[in-house]
C-alpha positions in Angstrom: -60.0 -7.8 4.3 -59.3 -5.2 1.5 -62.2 -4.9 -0.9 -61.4 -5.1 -4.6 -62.6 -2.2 -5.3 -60.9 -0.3 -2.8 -57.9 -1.6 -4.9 -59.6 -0.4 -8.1 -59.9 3.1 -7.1 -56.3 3.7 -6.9 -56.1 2.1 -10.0 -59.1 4.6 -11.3 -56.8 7.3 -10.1 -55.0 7.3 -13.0 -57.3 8.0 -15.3 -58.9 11.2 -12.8 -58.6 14.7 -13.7 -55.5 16.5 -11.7 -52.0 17.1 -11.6 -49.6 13.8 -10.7 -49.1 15.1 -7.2 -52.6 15.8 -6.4 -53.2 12.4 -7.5 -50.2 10.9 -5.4 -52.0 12.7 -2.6 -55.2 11.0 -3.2 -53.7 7.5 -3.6 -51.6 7.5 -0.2 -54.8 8.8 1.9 -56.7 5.8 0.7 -53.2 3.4 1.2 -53.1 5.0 5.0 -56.8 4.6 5.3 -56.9 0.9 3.9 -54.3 0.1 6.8 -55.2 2.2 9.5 -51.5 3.3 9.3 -50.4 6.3 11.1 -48.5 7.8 8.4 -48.2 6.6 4.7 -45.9 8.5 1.9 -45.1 7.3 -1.5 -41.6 8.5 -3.0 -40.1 8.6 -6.2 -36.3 6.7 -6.4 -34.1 9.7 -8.5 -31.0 8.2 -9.6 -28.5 9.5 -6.2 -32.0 9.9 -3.7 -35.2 9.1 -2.9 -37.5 11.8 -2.7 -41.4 12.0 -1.2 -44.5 12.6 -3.7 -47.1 12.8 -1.1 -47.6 11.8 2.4 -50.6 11.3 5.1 -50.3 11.7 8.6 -50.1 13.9 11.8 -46.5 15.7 10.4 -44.5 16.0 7.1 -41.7 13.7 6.9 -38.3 15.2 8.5 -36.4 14.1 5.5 -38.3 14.7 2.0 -35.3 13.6 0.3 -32.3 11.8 1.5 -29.4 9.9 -0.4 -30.6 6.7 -2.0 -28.2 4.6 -0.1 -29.7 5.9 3.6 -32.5 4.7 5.9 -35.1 1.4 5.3 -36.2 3.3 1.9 -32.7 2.8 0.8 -32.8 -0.7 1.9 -35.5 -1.3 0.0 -34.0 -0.1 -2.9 -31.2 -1.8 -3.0 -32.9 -5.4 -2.4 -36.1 -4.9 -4.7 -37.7 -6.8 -1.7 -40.2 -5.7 0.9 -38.6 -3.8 4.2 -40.6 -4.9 7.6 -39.4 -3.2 10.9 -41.3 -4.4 13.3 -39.1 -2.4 15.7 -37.3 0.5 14.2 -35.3 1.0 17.5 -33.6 -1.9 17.0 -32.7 -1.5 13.3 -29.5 1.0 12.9 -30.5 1.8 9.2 -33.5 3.5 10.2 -34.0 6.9 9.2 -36.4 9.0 11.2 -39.9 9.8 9.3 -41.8 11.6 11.7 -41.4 11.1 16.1 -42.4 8.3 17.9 -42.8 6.0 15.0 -41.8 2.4 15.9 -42.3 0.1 12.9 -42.3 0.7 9.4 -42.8 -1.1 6.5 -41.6 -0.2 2.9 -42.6 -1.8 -0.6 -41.0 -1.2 -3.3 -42.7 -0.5 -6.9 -40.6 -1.6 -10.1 -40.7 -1.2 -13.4 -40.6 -3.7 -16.3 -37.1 -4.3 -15.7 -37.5 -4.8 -12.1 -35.7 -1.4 -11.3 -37.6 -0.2 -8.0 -38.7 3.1 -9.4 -41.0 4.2 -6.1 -41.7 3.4 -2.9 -44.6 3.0 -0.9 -44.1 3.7 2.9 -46.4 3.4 5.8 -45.6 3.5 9.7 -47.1 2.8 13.3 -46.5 3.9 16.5 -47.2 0.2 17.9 -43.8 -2.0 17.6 -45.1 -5.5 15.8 -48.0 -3.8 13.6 -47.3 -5.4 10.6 -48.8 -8.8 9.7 -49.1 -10.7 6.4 -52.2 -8.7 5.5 -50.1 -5.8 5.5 -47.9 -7.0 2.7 -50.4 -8.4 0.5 -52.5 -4.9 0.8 -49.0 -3.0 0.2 -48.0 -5.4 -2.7 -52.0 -5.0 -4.0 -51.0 -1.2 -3.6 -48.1 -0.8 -5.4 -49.8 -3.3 -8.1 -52.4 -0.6 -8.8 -50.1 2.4 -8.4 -47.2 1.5 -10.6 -49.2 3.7 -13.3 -48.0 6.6 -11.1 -44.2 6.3 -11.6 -44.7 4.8 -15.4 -46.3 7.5 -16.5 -44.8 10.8 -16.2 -42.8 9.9 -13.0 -39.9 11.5 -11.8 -37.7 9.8 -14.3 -40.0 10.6 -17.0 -39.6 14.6 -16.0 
């Protein structure tokens, strides 16, 4: 179970000393620990692509920024909804993060208007990985995140 203040921290974040990336960076190493996912990134949604903030994991993602319309980010986008792969082989619109990944999960964060505005993304190397804890902890993530995209975000540049 996710402790409350586990949540609060990332919420804390925003208040910490540092630079938005440096706190981005903070935020998605507790997201990745909270899951014991194998990668996590979060990513900023520019008006033609989506573009990673900060990541956590074994590599760098192979695509940092990619058209907004491409892989499960893009899906994401485009439905406001939740993306669960439990199976990326068997999804065509997946969009390879790092190797040997094999599900992924992507939620989105919106703003007041409900335009998704960033992304958070974490990924296993186990195919069914996800469960409903997963989204609740993701959704309780981007909850306590939003600040990051609201307030000097990539749109706000």
């Amino acid at each position: 179970m996710v402790k409350g203040n586990d949540l609060d921290t990332l919420l804390s974040l925003r208040d910490a000393r540092g630079e938005r990336v440096a706190k981005a960076q903070r935020a998605v190493d507790l997201v990745r620990s909270l899951g014991s996912y194998r990668w996590a990134g979060l990513y900023d949604v520019l008006p033609t692509e989506i573009a990673v903030i900060a990541w956590s994991g074994p590599e760098a993602p192979t695509y940092p920024r990619f058209p907004i319309d491409r892989g499960l980010n893009g899906a994401c986008v485009a439905s406001g909804k939740p993306v669960i792969v439990q199976d990326v082989a068997s999804d065509s619109r997946y969009l390879t993060t790092i190797g040997g990944t094999r599900g992924e999960m992507i939620q989105p964060v919106a703003d007041a208007t409900g335009t998704v505005i960033g992304t958070i993304d974490v990924e296993s190397d186990r195919v069914d990985a996800f469960t409903r804890r997963d989204e609740e902890l993701l959704a309780a993530c981007a909850k306590n995140l939003a600040w990051l995209w609201r307030s000097g975000g990539a749109r706000g540049r």
